[in-house]
Residue, then its C-alpha position, 0 to 999 in steps of 0.5 A: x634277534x640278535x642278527x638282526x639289525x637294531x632298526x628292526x629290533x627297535x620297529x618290533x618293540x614299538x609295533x610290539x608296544x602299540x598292539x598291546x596299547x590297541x588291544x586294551x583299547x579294543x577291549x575297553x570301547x571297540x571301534x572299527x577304527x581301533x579294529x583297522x589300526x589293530x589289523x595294520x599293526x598285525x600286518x607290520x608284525x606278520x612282515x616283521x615274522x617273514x622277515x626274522x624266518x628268512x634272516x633271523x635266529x630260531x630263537x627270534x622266531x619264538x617271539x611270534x609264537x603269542x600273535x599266531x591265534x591273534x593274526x588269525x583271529x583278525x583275519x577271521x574277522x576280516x573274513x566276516x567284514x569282507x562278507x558282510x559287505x558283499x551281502x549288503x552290496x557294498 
């Protein structure tokens, strides 16, 4: 990320941070509000993604490796919400 301005350096530590900080709250009690902040996050850092493959190094690509199975883990399981309340009639 070298290339890449410091503000955008310093907005994927703290959304860095505050995923980890998320996911061991999750982990400890899961609530469905700690699942939609987690989800938010997820979100900033798949924009963080798109940008450093657009603007940045192939080595700041490789910092997003480790959210890869995680984005698509919450995505599965917005997929199984969404459905669910279809089939309530929601």
């Amino acid at each position: 990320m070298a290339r890449l301005h410091t503000s955008v350096k310093a907005y994927f530590r703290r959304t860095h941070g505050e995923v980890l900080r998320l996911c061991a709250a999750y982990i400890n009690k899961p609530t469905p509000a700690l699942l939609h902040d987690l989800r938010v996050n997820l979100k900033r850092i798949r924009f963080l993604r798109t940008l450093v493959r657009c603007y940045g190094s192939h080595k700041a690509q490789a910092l997003f490796l480790p959210y890869q199975r995680l984005l698509r883990a919450a995505g599965e399981i917005r997929s199984y919400q969404m459905n669910r309340f279809r089939v309530a009639g929601r």
